[in-house]
C-alpha positions in Angstrom: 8.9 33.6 -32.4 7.0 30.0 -33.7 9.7 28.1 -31.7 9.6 29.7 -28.0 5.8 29.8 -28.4 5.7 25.9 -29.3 8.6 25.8 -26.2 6.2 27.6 -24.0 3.5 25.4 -24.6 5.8 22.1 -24.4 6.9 23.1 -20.9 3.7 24.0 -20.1 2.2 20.9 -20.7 5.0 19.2 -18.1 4.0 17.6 -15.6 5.0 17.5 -11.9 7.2 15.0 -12.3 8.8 15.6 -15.3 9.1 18.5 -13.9 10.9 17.5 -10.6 13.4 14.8 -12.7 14.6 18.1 -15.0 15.4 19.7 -11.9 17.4 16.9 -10.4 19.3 16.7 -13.4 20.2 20.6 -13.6 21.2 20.5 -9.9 21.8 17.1 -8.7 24.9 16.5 -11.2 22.0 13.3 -12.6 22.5 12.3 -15.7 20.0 12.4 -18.2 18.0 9.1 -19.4 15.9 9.5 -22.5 13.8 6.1 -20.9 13.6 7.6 -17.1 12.3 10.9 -19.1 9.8 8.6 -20.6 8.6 6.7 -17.3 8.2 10.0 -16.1 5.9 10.8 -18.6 4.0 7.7 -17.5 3.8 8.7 -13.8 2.7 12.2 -14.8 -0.4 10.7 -16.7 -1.2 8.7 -13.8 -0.9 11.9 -11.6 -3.1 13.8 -13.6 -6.1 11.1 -13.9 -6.3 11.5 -10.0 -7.5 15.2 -10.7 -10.5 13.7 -13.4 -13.5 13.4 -11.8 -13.7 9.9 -13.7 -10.8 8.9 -11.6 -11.8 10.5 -8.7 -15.4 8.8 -8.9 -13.5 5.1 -9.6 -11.4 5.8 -6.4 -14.3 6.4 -4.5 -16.4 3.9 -6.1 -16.8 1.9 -2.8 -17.0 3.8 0.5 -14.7 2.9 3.1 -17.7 1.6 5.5 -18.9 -1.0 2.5 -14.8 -1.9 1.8 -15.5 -5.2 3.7 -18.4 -6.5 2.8 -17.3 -6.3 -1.2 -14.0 -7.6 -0.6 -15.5 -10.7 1.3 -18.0 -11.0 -2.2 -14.7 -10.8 -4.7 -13.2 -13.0 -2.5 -16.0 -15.6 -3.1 -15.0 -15.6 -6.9 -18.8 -14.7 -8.0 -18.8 -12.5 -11.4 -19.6 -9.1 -10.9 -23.1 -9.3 -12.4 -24.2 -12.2 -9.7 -22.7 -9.8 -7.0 -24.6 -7.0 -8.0 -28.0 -9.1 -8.4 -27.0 -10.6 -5.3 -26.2 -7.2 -3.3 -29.0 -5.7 -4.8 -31.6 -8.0 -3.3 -34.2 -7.0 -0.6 -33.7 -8.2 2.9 -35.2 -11.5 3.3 -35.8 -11.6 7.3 -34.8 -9.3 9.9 -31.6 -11.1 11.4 -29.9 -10.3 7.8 -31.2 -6.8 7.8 -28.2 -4.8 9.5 -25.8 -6.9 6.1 -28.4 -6.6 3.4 -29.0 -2.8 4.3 -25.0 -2.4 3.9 -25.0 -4.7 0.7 -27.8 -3.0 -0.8 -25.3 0.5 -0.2 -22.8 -1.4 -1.8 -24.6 -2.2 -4.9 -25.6 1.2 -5.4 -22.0 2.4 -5.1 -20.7 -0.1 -7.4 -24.0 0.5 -9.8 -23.9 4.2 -9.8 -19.9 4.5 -10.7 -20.5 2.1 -13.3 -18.0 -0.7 -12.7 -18.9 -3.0 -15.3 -16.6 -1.5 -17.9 -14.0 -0.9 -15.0 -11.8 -3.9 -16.1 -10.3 -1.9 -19.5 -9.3 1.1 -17.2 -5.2 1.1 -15.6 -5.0 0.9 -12.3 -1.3 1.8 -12.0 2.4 0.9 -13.2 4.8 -2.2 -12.9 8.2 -0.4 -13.1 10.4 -3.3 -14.0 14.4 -3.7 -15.2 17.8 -4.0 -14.1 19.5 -2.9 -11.0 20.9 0.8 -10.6 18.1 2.3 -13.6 16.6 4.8 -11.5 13.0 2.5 -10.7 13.0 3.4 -7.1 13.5 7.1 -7.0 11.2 7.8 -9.9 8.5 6.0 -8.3 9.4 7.8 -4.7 9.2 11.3 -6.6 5.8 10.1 -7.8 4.9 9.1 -4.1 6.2 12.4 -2.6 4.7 14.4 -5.2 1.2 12.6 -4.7 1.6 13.0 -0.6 3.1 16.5 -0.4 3.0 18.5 -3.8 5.3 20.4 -6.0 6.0 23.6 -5.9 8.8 25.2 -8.5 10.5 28.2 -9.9 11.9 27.7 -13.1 14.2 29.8 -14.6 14.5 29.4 -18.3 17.0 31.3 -20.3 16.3 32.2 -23.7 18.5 33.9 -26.0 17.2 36.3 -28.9 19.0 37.1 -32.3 21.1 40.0 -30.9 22.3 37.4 -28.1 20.5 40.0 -25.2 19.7 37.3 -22.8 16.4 37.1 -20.7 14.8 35.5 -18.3 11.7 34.4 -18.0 10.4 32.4 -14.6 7.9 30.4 -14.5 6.3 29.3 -10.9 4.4 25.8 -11.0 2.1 24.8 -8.1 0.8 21.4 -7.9 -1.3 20.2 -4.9 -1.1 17.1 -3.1 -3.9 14.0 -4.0 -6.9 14.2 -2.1 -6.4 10.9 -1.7 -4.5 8.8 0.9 -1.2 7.3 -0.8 1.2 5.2 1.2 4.5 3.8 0.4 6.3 0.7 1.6 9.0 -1.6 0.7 7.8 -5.0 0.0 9.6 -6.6 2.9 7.7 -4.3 5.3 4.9 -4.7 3.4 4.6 -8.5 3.6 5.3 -8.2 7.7 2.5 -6.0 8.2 0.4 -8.2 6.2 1.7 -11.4 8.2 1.3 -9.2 11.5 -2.4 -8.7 10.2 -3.0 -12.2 9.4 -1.8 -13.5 13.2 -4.3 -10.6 15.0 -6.8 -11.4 12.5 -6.7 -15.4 13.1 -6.3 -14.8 17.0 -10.0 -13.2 17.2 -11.4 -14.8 14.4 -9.8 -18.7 14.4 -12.1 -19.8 12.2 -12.6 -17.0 9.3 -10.5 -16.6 6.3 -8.7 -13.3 7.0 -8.0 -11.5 3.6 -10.8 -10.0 2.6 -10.9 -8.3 5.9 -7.3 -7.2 5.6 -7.9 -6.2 1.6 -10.4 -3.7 3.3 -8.5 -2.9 6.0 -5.5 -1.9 3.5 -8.1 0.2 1.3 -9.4 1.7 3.6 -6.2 2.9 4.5 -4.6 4.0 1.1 -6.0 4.8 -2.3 -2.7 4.4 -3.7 0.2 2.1 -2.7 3.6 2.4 -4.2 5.8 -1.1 -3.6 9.5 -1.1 -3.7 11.6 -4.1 -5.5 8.5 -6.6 -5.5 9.8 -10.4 -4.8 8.4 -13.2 -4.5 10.6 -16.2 -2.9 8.0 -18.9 -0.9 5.0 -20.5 -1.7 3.3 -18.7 2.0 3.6 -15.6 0.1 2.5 -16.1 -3.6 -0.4 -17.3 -2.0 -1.3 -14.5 0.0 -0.3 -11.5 -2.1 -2.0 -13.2 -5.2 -5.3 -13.0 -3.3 -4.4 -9.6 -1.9 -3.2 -7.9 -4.6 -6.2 -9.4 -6.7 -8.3 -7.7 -4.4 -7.1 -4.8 -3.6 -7.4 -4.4 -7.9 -10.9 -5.2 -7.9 -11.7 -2.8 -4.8 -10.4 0.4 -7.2 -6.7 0.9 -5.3 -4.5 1.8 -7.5 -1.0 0.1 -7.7 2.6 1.4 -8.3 5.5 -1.2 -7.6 8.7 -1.3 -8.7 10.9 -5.0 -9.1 14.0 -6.4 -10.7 12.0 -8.8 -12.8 8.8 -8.6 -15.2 5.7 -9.6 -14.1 6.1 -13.3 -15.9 9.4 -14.0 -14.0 8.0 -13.2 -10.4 7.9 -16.6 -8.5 9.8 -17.8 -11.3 10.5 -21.7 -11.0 8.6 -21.8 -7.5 7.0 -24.8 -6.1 2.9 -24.9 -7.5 3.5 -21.6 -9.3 0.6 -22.2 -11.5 -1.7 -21.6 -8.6 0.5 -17.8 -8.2 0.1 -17.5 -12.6 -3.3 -16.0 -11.9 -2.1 -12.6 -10.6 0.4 -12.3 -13.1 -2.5 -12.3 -15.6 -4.4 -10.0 -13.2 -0.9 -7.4 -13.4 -0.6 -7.9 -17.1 -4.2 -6.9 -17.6 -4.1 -4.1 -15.1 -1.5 -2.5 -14.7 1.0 -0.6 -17.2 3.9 -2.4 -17.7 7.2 -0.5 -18.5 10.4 -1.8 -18.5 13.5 0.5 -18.1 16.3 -1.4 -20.8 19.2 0.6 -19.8 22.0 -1.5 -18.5 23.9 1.4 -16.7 24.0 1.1 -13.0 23.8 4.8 -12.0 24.5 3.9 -8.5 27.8 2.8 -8.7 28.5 6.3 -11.3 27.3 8.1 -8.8 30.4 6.6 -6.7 32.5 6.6 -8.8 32.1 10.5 -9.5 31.8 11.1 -5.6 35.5 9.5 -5.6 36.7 11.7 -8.5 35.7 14.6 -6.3 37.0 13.6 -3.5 40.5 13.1 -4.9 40.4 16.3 -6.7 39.2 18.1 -3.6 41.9 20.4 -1.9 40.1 22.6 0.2 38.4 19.4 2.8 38.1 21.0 6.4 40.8 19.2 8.3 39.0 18.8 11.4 36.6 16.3 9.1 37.9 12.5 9.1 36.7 11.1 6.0 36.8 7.9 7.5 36.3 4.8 5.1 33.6 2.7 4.9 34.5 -0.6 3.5 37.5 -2.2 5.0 39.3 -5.5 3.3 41.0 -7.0 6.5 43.2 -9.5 4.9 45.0 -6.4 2.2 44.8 -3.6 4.1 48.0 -3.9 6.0 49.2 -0.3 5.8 45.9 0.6 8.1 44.3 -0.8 11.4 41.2 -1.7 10.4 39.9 -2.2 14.1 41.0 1.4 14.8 39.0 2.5 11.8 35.8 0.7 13.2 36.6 2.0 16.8 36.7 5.8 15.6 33.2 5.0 14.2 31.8 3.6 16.8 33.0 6.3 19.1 30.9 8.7 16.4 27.5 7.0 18.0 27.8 8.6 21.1 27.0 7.4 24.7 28.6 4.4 26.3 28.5 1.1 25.1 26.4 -0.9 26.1 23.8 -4.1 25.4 20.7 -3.3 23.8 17.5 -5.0 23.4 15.4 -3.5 20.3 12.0 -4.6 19.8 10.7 -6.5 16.7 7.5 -7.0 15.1 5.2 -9.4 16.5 6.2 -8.5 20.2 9.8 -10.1 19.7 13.2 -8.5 20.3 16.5 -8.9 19.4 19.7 -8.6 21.3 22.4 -6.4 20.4 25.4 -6.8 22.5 27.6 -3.8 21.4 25.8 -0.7 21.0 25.9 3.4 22.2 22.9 6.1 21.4 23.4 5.6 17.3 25.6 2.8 16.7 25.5 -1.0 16.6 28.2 -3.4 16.3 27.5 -6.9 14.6 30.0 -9.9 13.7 28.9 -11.6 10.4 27.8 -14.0 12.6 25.5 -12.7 14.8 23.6 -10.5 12.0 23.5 -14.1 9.5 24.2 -17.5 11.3 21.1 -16.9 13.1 17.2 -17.6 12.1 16.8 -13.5 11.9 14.6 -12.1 9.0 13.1 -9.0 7.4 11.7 -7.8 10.4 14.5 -7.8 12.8 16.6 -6.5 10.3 13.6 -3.7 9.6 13.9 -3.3 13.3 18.0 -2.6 13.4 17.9 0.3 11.0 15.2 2.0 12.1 17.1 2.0 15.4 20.7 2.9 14.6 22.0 5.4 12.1 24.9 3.3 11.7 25.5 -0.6 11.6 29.0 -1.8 12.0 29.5 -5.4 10.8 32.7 -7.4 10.9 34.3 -10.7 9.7 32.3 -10.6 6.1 32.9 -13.3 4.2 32.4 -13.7 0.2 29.4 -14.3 -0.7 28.1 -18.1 -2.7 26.1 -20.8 -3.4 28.3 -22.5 -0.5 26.5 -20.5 2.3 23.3 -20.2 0.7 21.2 -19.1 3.6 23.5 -16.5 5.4 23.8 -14.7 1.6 19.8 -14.7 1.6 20.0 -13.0 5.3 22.7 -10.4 4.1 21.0 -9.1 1.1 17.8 -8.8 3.0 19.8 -7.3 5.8 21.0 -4.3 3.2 18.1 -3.7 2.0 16.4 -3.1 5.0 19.6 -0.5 5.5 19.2 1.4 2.6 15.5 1.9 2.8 16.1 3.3 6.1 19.3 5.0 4.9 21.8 3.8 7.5 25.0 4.0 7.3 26.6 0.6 6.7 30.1 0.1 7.7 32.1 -3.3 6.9 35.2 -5.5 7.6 35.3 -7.9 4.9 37.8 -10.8 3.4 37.5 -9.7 0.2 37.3 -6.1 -1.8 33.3 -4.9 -2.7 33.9 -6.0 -6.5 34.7 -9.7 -5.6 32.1 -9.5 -2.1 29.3 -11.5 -3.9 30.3 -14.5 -6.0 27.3 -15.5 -8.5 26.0 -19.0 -8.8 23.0 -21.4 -10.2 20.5 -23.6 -9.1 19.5 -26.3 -10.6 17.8 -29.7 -10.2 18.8 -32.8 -11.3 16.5 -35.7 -11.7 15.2 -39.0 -13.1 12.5 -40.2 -11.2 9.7 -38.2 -13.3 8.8 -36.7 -9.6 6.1 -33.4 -10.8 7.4 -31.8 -7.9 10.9 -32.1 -8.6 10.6 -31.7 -12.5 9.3 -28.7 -12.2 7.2 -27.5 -15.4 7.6 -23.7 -14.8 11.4 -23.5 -14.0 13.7 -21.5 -16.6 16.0 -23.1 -18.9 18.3 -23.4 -15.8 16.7 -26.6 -14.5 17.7 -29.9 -16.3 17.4 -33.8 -16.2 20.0 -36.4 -15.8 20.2 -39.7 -14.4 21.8 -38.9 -11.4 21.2 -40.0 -7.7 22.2 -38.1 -4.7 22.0 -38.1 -1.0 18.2 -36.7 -0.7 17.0 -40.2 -2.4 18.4 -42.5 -4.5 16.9 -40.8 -8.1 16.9 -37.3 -7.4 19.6 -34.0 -6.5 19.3 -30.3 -6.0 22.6 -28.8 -7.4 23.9 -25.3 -7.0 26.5 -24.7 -10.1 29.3 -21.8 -9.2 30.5 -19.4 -12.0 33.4 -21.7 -12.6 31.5 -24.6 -12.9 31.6 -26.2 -10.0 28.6 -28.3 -8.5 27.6 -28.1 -4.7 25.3 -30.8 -3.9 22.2 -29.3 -1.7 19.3 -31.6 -0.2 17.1 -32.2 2.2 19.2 -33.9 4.2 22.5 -32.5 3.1 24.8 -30.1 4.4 23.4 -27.2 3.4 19.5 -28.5 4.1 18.1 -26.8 1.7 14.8 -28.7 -0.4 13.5 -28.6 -3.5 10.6 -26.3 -2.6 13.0 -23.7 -1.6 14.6 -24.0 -5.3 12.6 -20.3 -6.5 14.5 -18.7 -3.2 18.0 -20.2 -4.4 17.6 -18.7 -7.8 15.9 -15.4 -6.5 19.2 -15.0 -3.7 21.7 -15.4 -6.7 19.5 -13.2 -8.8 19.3 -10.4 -6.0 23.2 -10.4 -5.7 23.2 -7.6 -8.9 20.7 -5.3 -6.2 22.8 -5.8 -3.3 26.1 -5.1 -5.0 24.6 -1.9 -6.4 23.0 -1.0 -3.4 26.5 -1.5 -1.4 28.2 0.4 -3.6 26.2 3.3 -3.1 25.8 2.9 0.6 29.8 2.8 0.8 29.8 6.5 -0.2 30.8 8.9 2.4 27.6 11.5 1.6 25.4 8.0 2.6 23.1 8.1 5.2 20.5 10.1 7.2 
């Protein structure tokens, strides 16, 4: 029949994928999305160009021993013609030999892979959209499939004219890259490069330290894959645009994930024309798709994992489907320190104090611990200077974090929100169970606000040119100075005076971070509910 034979050929021009997202759907209870289907496409055509020898040859295009020495020429800003003259050149005495002999390689490599035109060719995908779309997974099948291969057996049911049903299985192999592909979150990705940086700087004090560490990273991994991409300081929009920048130009190819496009990235940070370059650099480079749908299919998934629950008569009764997010001040009818004893006696071991290491040769303390479980007051996890990395640090340790006394969340403790959503995202990408005794139900946990500055002294640095419609001008004085206020405005209005010397110490420079924290409370509520599920965790 016309139609199976144009069926056949549909599925079998599927790719891996595609392929692995149909199956997730059929078994996984997923639903299906018409725009993940497509993004899929997307990372399928991408998958496939590793296999051309075009690709392959672009990949290649610098060998790993030469890495270095080009980075340190891109870094120099010269135009790729004047590198090439310049690379290509003869050795000029014999103490520049050993460099020009490795130039002179270099040249040849970039020469003989043709990398003038190299600028119209994609070197990956910027997955952007709202929270709960399906960016990460899509883009970790992608990474998996890259790093490990796909191997299927279809069954696909057809059914003739006389309704005789047959089946017809198809078996799909599809090998792994032969090509190094690495995967990080951008947190941990931005503490390696800091770690980099500080061993870098210690040996060489003197010596700019990127394009050694571009190299370094290339050398490493063909193919990175970011997770949720943020940018919150001015520290790093400097040193990812240069990174990043490089990394383009060296032929590694990019996939990265974020909550915002690449024009709202630094959005309203201090100097942020000096970061606008690598947002041209993304635009140009990369394929940008954005993934409109507003669902949030993480909290779905809860809510159908609570349907079945419910419904569920036949649960072992030796199984304590204990609950994972506890309101203190509502739930009278249940002890909620009981409920965090009983999993904290799930750990294992005696309790005990724990020091865990942290990056950079630091540790951090943990007073009430056993083999899997910690046990943190709000407090100790957010009222101290803690960070990515000792959060990082935490769930890689413990399978499950126990944290009491949470307050809501707002633009009144601006700083301890900041540590709490970094802190739960450093938990889910490690998949650890997250258990909480909080003031207030999940729904109500993070309270959304604005920031804004207020002015009237004309200062550039205060008036900033490339905030969003969110910052405005009055003539208004507050305690900072006598012509000029940062202002956080709550949902209901209300203004919170923040300065430099107020009671909340936060500046003006630190306005992009503000705006990024409220902005990140959509992630962190979707992320929560999904971690608040009882099939969570590793």
């Amino acid at each position: 029949m016309p139609f199976l034979r144009t069926a056949a050929k549909l599925r079998s021009s599927i790719g891996p994928v595609t392929l692995a997202y149909q199956h997730r759907v059929k078994a996984s209870n997923l639903r299906f999305d018409p725009e993940q289907l497509s993004l899929c496409s997307k990372l399928d055509s991408l998958y496939s160009s590793f296999k051309s020898p075009k690709m392959s040859d672009r990949l290649r295009m610098i060998p790993d021993e030469h890495l270095e020495v080009a980075a340190t020429y891109y870094s120099g800003g010269a135009s790729t013609s004047r590198m090439l003259s310049t690379l290509s050149s003869s050795p000029s005495s014999s103490d520049n030999q050993n460099f020009s002999s490795i130039a002179f390689a270099t040249a040849h490599s970039f020469i003989s892979t043709s990398i003038l035109p190299r600028e119209k060719q994609s070197s990956g995908i910027y997955i952007h959209g709202s929270v709960g779309v399906g960016k990460s997974m899509l883009m970790d099948l992608f990474h998996s499939i890259c790093t490990n291969g796909l191997s299927t057996e279809e069954q696909h049911k057809e059914t003739n004219h006389d309704n005789n049903n047959t089946n017809n299985n198809d078996y799909k192999m599809y090998n792994p890259i032969n090509l190094q592909c690495k995967r990080y979150h951008f947190h941990e990705f931005m503490i390696q490069i800091h770690q980099r940086i500080h061993t870098y700087k210690s040996l060489h004090p003197k010596s700019d330290p990127i394009p050694s560490i571009s190299a370094q990273i290339a050398q490493e991994a063909r193919i990175l894959c970011f997770d949720e991409m943020q940018i919150t300081d001015i520290a790093d929009a400097m040193i990812i645009k240069r990174i990043l920048t490089l990394l383009l130009d060296l032929g590694v190819v990019v996939v990265t994930t974020s909550n915002r496009p690449p024009c709202g990235l630094y959005e309203g940070g201090i100097n942020r024309a000096v970061f606008m370059p690598l947002v041209d650099v993304m635009r140009e480079r990369l394929i940008v798709v954005e993934m409109g749908e507003k669902v949030d299919y993480r909290k779905e998934k809860g809510l159908m994992e609570e349907s079945l629950l419910l419904n569920c008569s036949s649960l072992d009764d030796n199984v304590a489907l204990l609950p994972s997010y506890l309101v203190t001040s509502s739930n009278s009818d249940l002890n909620v320190k009981e409920v965090l004893n009983d999993w904290f006696a799930k750990g294992g071991g005696t309790e005990r104090q724990e020091k865990v290491p942290v990056a950079m040769g630091r540790i951090i303390n943990v007073k009430r611990a056993n083999d899997s479980c910690a046990w943190f007051s709000f407090g100790e996890l957010c009222h101290q200077p803690l960070g990515a990395a000792d959060y990082i640090a935490i769930a890689e340790r413990f399978d499950t974090v126990i944290v009491e006394d949470v307050p809501q969340m707002s633009g009144h403790c601006y700083n301890e929100a900041r540590r709490f959503v970094v802190f739960i995202d450093a938990l889910y990408e490690a998949k650890t169970k997250l258990v909480i005794a909080a003031d207030v139900p999940r729904d109500d946990l993070f309270l959304g606000f604005d920031a804004t500055v207020e002015t009237n002294d004309g200062d550039e640095e205060i008036a900033i040119a490339d905030a969003s419609g969110d910052t405005f001008v009055i003539g208004e004085g507050g305690s900072s100075s006598s012509s000029s206020t940062t202002m956080i405005r709550t949902n209901n209005d209300r203004a919170v005076e923040w300065s430099a010397t107020g009671r909340i110490g936060v500046s003006l420079a630190q306005l992009s971070a503000v705006k990024e924290v409220s902005f990140s409370f959509q992630r962190a509520e979707s992320r929560l509910a999904e971690m608040s599920l009882a099939s969570w965790g590793r």
